[in-house]
C-alpha positions in Angstrom: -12.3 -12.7 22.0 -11.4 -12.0 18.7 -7.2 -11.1 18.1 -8.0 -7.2 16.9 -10.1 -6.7 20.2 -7.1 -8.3 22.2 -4.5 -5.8 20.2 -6.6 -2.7 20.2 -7.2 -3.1 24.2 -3.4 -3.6 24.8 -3.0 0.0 22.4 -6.0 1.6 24.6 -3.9 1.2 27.9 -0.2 2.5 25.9 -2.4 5.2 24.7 -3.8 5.8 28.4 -0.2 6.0 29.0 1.2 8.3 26.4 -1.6 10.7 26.9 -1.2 11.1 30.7 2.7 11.9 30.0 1.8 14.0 27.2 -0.5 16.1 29.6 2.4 16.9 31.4 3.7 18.5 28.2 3.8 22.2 28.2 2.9 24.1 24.7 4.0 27.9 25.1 3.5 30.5 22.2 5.6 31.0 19.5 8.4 33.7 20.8 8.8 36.7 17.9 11.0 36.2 15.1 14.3 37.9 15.0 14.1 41.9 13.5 14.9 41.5 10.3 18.8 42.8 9.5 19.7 41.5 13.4 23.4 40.8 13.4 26.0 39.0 15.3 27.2 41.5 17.6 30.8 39.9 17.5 31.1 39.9 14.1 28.7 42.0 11.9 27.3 39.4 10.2 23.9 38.7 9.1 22.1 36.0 11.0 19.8 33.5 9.8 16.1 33.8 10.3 14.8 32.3 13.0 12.5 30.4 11.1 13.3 28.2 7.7 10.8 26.8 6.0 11.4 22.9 4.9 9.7 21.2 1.9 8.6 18.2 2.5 7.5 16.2 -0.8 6.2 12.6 -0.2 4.6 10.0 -1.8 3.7 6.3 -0.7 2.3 2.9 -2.6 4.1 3.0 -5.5 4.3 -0.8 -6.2 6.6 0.0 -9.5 4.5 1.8 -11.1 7.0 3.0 -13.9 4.4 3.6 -16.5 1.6 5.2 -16.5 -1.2 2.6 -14.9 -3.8 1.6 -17.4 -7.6 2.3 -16.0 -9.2 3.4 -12.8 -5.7 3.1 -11.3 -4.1 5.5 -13.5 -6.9 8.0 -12.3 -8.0 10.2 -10.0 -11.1 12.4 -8.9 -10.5 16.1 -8.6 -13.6 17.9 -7.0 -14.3 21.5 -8.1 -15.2 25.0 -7.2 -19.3 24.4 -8.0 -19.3 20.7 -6.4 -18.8 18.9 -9.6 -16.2 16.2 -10.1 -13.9 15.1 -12.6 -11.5 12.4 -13.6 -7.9 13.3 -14.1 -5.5 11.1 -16.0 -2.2 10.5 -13.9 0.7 8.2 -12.9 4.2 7.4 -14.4 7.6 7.8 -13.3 8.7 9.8 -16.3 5.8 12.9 -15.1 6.1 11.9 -11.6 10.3 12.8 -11.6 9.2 16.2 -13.6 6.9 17.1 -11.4 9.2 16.5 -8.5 12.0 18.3 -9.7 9.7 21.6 -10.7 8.0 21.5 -6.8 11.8 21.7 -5.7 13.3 24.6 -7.8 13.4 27.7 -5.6 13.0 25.4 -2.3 16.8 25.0 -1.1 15.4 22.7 2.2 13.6 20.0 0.3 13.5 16.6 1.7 11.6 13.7 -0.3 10.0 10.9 1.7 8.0 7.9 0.8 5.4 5.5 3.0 6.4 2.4 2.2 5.2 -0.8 -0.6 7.9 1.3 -3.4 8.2 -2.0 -4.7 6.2 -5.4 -4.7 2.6 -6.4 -6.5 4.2 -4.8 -9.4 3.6 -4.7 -12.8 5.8 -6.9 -15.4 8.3 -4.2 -16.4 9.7 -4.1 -12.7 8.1 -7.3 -10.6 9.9 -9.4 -13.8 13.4 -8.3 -12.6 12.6 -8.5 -8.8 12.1 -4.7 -8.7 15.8 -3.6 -8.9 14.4 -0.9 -11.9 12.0 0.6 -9.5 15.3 1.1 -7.3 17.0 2.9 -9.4 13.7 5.0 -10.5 13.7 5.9 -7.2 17.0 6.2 -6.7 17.2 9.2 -10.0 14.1 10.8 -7.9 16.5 12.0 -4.9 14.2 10.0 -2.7 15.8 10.7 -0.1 14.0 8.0 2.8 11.1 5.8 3.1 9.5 3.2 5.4 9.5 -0.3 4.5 6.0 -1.5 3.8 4.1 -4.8 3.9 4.8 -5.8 0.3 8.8 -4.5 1.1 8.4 -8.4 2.6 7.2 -10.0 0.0 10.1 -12.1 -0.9 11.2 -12.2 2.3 13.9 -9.9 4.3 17.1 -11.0 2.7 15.7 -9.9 -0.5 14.8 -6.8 1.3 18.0 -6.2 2.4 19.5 -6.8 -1.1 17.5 -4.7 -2.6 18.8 -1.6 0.2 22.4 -2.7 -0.2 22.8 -4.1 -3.6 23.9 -7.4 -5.7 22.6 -9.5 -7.7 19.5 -11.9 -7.6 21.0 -15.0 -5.9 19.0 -17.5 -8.4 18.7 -14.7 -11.4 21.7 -13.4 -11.2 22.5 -9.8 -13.0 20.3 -8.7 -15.5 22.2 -6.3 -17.4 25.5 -7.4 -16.8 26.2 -5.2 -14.2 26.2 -5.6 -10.3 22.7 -4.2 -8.8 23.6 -1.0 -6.4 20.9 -0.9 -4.4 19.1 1.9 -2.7 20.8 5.2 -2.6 18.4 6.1 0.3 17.7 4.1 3.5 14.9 2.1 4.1 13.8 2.6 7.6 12.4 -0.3 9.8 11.9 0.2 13.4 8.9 -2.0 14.3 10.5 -5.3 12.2 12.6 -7.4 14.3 14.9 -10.0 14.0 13.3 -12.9 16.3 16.5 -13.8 17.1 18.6 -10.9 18.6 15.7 -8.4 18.9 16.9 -5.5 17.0 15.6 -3.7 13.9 16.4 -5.7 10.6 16.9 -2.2 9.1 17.5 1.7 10.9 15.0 2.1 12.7 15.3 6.0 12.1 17.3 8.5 9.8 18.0 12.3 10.6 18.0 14.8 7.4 20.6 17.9 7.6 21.3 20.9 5.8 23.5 23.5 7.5 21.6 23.9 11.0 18.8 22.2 10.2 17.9 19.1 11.4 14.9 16.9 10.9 14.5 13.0 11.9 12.5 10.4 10.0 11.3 7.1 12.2 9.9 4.7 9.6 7.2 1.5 10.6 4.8 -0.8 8.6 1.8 -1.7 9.9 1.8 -3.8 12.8 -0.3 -6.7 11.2 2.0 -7.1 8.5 1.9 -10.8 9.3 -1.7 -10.9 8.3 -1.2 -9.9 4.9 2.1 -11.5 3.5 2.8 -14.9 3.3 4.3 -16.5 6.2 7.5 -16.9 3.9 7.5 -13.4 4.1 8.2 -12.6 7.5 9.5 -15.9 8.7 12.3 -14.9 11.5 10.7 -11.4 12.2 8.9 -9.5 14.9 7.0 -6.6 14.1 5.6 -4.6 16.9 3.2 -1.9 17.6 3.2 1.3 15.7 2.6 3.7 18.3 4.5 2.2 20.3 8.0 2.4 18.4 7.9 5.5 17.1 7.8 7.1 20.6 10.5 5.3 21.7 12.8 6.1 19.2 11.2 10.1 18.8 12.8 9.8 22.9 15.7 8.6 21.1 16.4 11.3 18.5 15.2 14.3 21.0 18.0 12.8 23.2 20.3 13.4 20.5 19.6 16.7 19.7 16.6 16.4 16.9 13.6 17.9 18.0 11.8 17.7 14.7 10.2 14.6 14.1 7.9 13.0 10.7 7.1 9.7 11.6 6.6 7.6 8.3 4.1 4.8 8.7 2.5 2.4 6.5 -1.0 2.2 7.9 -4.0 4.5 6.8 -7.0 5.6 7.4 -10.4 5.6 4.4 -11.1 9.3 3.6 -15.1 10.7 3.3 -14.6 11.6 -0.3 -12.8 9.7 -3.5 -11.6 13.5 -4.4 -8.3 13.9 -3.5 -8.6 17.2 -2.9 -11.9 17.0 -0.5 -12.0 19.1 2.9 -10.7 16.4 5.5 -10.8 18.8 8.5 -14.8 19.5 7.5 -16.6 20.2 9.6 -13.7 19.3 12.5 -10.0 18.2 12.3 -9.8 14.9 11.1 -13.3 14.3 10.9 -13.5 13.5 6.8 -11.1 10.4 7.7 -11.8 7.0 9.6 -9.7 4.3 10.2 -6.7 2.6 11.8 -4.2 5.7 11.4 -6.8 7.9 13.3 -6.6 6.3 16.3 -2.7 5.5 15.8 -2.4 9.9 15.2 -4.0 10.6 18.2 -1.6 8.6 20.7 1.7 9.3 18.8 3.9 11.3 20.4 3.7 15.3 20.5 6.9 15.5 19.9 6.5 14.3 16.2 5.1 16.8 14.3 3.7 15.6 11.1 2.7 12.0 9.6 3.1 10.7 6.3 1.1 7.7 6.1 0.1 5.1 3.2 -1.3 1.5 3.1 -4.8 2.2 1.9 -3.7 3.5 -1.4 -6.2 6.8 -0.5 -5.5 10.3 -0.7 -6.1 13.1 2.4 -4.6 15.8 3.9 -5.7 16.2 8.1 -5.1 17.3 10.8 -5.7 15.5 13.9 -5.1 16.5 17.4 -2.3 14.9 19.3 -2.3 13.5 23.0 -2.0 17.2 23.8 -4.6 18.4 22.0 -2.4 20.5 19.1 -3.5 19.8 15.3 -0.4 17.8 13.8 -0.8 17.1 10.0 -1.6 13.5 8.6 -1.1 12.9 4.6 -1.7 10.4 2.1 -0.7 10.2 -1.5 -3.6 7.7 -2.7 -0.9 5.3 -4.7 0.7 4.3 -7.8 2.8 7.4 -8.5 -0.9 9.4 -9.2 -0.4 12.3 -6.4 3.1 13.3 -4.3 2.2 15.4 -1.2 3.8 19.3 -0.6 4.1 20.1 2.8 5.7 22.9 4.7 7.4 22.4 7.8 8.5 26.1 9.4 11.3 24.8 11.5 12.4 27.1 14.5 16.0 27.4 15.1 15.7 29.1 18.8 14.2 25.6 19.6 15.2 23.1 16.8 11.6 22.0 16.4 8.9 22.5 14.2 6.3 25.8 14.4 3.2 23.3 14.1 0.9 26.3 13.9 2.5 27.4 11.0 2.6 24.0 9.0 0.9 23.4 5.8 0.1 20.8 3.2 -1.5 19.7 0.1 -1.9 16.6 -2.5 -0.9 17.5 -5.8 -1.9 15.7 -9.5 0.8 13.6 -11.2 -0.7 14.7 -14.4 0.3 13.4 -17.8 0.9 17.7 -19.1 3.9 18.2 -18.3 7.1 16.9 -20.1 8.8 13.4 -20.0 11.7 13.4 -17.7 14.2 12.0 -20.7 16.3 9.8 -17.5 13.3 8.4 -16.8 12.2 7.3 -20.2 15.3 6.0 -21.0 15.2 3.6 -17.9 12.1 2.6 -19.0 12.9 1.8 -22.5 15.8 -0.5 -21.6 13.7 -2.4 -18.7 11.1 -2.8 -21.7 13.5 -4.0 -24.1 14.9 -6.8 -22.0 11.1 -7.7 -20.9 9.2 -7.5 -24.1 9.9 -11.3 -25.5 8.2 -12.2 -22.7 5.6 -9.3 -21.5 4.3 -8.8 -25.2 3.0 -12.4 -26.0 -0.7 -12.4 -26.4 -2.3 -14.7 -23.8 -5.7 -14.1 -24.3 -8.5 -12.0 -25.9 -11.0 -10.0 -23.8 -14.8 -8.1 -25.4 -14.6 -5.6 -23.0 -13.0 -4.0 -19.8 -12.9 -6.8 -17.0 -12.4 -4.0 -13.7 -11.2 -5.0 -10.5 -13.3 -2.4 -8.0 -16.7 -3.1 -6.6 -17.2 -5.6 -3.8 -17.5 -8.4 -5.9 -15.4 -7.4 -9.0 -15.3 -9.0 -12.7 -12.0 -9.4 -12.9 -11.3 -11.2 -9.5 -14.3 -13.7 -10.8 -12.3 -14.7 -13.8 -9.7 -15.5 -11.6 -11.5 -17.5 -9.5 -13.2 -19.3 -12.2 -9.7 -19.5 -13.5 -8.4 -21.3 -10.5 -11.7 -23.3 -10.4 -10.5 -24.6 -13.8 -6.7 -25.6 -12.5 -7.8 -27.2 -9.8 -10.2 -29.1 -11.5 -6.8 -30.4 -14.3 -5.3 -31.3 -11.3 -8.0 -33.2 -9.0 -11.6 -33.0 -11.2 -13.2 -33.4 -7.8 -12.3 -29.7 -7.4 -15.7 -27.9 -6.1 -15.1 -24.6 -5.9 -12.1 -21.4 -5.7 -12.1 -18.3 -3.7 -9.6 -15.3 -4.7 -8.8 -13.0 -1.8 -9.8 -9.2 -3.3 -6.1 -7.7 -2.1 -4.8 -10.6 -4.4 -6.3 -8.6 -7.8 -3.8 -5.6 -8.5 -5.4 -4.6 -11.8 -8.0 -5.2 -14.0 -7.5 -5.9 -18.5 -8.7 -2.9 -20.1 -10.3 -3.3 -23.4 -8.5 -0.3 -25.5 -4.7 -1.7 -26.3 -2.1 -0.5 -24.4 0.7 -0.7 -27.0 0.7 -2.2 -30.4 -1.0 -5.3 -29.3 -4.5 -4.4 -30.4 -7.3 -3.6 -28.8 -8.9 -6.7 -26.6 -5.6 -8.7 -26.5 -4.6 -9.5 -23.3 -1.0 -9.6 -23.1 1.6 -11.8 -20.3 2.5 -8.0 -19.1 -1.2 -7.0 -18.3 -1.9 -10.7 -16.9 1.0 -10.0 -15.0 -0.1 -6.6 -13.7 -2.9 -8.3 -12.4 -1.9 -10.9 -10.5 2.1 -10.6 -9.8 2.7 -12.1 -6.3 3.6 -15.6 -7.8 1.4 -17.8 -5.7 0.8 -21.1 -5.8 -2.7 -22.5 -6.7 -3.7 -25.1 -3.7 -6.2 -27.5 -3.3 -8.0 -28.7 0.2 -11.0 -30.3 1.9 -13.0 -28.7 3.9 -16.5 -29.1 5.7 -19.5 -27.5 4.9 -19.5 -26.1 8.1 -15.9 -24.8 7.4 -17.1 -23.5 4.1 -19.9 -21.3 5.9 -17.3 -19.9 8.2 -14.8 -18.8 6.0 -17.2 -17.0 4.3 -18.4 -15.4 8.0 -14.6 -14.6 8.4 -14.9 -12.5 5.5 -17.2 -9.9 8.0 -16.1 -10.8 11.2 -13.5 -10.9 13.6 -10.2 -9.0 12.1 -12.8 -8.2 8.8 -14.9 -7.0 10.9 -14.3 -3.2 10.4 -13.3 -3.6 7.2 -14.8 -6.3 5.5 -12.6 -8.4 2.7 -15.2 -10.4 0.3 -13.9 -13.1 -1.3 -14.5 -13.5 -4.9 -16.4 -17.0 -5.6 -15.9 -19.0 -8.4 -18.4 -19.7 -10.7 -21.9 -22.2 -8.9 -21.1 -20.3 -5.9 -23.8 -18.0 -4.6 -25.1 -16.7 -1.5 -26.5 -13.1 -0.2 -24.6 -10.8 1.9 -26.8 -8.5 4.0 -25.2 -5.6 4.9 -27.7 -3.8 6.9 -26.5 -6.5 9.4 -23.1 -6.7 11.8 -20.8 -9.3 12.0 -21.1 -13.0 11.1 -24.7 -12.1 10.4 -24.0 -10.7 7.7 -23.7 -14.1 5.9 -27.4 -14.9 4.9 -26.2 -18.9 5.9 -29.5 -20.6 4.7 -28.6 -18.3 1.1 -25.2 -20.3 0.5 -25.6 -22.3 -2.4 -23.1 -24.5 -4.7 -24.4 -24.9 -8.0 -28.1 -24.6 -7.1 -28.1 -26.7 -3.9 -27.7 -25.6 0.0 -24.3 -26.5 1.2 -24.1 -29.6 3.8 -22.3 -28.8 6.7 -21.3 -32.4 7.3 -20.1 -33.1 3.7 -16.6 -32.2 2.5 -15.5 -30.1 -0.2 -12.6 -29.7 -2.3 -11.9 -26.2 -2.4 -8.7 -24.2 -4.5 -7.3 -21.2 -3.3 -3.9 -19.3 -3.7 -1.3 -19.9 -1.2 -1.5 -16.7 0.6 -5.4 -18.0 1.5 -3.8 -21.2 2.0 -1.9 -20.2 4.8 -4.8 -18.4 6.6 -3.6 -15.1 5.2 -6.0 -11.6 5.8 -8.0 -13.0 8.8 -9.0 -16.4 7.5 -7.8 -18.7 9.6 -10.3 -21.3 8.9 -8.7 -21.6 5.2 -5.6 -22.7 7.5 -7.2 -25.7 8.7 -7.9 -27.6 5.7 -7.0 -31.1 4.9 -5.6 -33.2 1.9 -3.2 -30.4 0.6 -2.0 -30.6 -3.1 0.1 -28.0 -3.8 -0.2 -26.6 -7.4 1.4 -24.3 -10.1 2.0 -20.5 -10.7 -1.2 -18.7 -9.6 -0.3 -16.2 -12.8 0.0 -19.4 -15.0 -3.8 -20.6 -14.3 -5.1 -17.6 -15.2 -3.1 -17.1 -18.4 -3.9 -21.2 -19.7 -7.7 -20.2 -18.7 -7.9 -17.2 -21.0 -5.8 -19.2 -24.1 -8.1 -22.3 -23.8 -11.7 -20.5 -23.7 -11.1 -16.7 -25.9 -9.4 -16.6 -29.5 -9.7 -13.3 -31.3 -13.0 -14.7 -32.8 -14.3 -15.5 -30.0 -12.9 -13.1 -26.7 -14.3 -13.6 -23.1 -17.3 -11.6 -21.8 -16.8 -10.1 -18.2 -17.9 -12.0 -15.4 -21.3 -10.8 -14.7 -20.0 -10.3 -11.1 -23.7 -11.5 -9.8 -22.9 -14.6 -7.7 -23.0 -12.6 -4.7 -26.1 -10.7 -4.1 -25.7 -7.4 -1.7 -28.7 -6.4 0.5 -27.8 -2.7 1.7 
């Protein structure tokens, strides 16, 4: 039986669990508010209203973003009043802290929150310098708490904790000659465990306070954070399940006193529409969203009232029901900096919790309007100037736009045919590459995005694509092998949601999508450079060292043979596009038609 079934069976029976104990649970209507003008009788003096409404402004996938992103990732769909849709420019810290700071003026309970990946796959001006400027963007934002995310681990959980406590890079040292301060807001980390003593590698949970108003904030990443770092990554660390963890430690805070409870979780769901400002609760709660966080939402705890979630880099705004059966609000920022969620939490001070019926939320356009938040733009400028000798250099020359979407996408071709190309310097038996889709961050837009003119690609944008500095390997597999890894790609743990490689160049076959599973994979349609693939014969194959290691679900691409480990993944790509485009000559875009799709 296939690991996911195993997992989601084990949640099935917690669920069982948490809803029979949540059915004990008793939901009574909101008493009336205090007369307005009521006074304490002791001393004549005004008291509070019972209810305070708290503004909640979150975000989540920012992957240090500082600029604005270039392409489809620096937009977003906006659907309007007569059914029409339209494209919205957004993105970039410098509109993103503007926007911030106007949502809070007039709000004196504001709380900011994030859902995890701040930092890692980031572009040059932030990966370059191991994301300490994203830090301190974040850190002139007033974020005020976020969740640690899968990428948080991509260079592994001391470098984690360095970047919430501060120093310098142990091998780079201090960039601008000044100690690295860290995170002014905690990074929270209840489902990652030390294997060794079993306890959270980071606070598990946080508690926000103004005068008598207390809300808690219990942070986790996705469960199957394993499956999509590389086993560097996480080496020494536990994470556990979701649901799970954030009721224990909501039992934790109610015990101390907090009754109001956002759980921030990196794991989300796919939303009906690409507009983030679609209907999710049409025609039902919850029902314009599918996905992991769903079934996560509905066993959570009703004693945390609202979700802010990430992961999937879409936008929404639900509500779905709770083991109870009360609506409890689910949000989603899509990702780079493009949206930041409002919500309104009405907190009740008779009872210290939240007034759920009276919560409220909506995504809101980072648009490129409004004024340049001058803090911003100056941290931006001096990041640049330090990475421009390198991030400016021309690399490469492109005809047109070479996009990363679409199931089999231009750009994550060329990099395949890219690493086809390495391999093939270092071991000319090299056959064939595949390039895991999460792998490609970005694609190289055609228009220039400085002064570099237009179809230069520059080491910044190469970098933007493709910043996880992987290793390109080599190994032999069967035929047979072959044919499953390509099977893995729609079954199993891709079974729900299917991850298609990208195929080098000679590598074709037809995936039928009207099928399930393994079937999917037309196997008599798998063909290397015009002839079937043998089963019995071996072939050398290159990936990158995230695939090498069996990394998002293919675990057959863990049991090759003959290993040669190679060079900078970033470093292929960048020797491809110098050796075969010149500004007489640029590349064409992959035609992106080795894999034909039967829907």
């Amino acid at each position: 039986m296939p690991a996911k079934s195993q997992q989601q069976q084990r949640r099935r029976r917690t669920y069982r669990l948490v809803a029979a104990a949540a059915g004990l649970a008793t939901a009574g209507a909101l008493a009336a508010a205090l007369p307005a003008g009521a006074h304490d009788s002791n001393h004549g003096k005004p008291l509070p209203s019972r209810y305070q409404d708290v503004q909640l402004l979150s975000f989540n996938d920012l992957h240090g973003n500082l600029e604005p992103p270039s392409g489809s990732s620096g937009r977003v769909t906006e659907l309007q009043a007569d059914g029409t849709t339209k494209t919205i420019d957004a993105g970039g810290v410098e509109y993103l802290a503007t926007h911030l700071r106007e949502a809070r003026k007039g709000n004196a309970y504001s709380v900011t929150a994030a859902g995890g990946d701040m930092v890692g796959a980031s572009p040059l001006i932030s990966g370059l310098f191991h994301d300490e400027p994203t830090i301190e963007a974040l850190n002139k934002l007033d974020l005020d708490v976020t969740s640690v995310g899968n990428h948080e681990f991509d260079e592994g959980a001391r470098e984690l904790g360095r970047l919430q406590n501060g120093g310098c890079h142990p091998i780079a040292g201090c960039y601008t000659g000044e100690e690295f301060e860290g995170a002014d807001f905690p990074y929270l980390a209840a489902n990652v465990l030390d294997e060794k003593t079993g306890k959270p590698i980071l606070k598990p949970y946080w508690v926000w306070k103004k005068k008598d108003v207390k809300v808690g904030f219990i942070g986790v990443t996705l469960e199957d954070t394993p499956g999509v770092v590389s086993a560097e990554g996480v080496k020494g660390l536990k994470f556990k399940d979701e649901v799970e963890t954030i009721n224990k430690y909501a039992r934790v805070l109610q015990k101390q006193g907090v009754k109001s409870i956002v759980a921030l979780i990196h794991e989300g769901g796919a939303p009906a529409s690409a507009s983030y400002n679609y209907d999710c609760d049409a025609p039902g709660a919850g029902d314009g969203i599918s996905g992991p966080i769903v079934d996560i939402a509905k066993n959570i705890s009703p004693s945390v009232d609202a979700l802010v979630t990430g992961h999937t880099h879409a936008a929404y705004v639900c509500t779905i029901d709770d083991p109870a059966g009360n609506p409890r609000m689910v949000t989603s920022a899509a990702s780079f900096g493009r949206l930041y969620t409002d919500t309104t939490l009405t907190y009740d001070r008779f009872t210290g919790d939240i007034a759920r019926t009276a919560v409220k939320s909506a995504n809101h356009v980072v648009t490129r309007t409004v004024a340049k938040a001058p803090d911003m733009t100056e941290l931006i400028g001096k990041w640049n100037t330090l990475a421009a000798p390198i991030g400016n250099r021309p690399v490469g020359y492109i005809s047109a736009d070479v996009p990363s979407t679409g199931t089999e996408s231009p750009m994550g071709d060329l990099i395949a045919d890219a690493q086809l190309a390495y391999g093939r310097s270092l071991d000319p038996g090299t056959d064939l590459a595949l390039m895991n889709p999460g792998g490609v961050r970005a694609g190289l837009t055609y228009a220039a995005k400085g002064t570099e003119g237009d179809g230069v690609v520059t080491y910044a944008e190469g970098f933007t694509v493709q910043p996880f500095s992987n290793t390109v390997n080599l190994q032999d597999f069967t035929g047979a092998q072959l044919i499953k890894v390509l099977q893995e790609q729609v079954s199993g743990t891709n079974a729900a949601s299917p991850k298609i490689l990208l195929p080098s160049a000679g590598l074709t076959y037809t995936l039928d999508l009207t099928k399930t599973g393994a079937d999917r994979i037309v196997v008599d349609s798998v063909r290397l450079n015009g002839a079937a693939v043998d089963p019995a014969a071996t072939y050398r194959v290159a990936t990158n060292s995230f695939l090498a290691g069996g990394g998002d679900g293919f675990t057959t691409l863990g049991q090759g043979t003959n290993d040669l480990v190679g060079g900078d993944d970033l470093a292929a790509l960048v020797a491809y596009l110098t050796a075969n485009s010149s500004a007489g000559s640029p590349i064409a875009p992959p035609a992106a038609n080795r894999i034909t799709i039967v829907r």
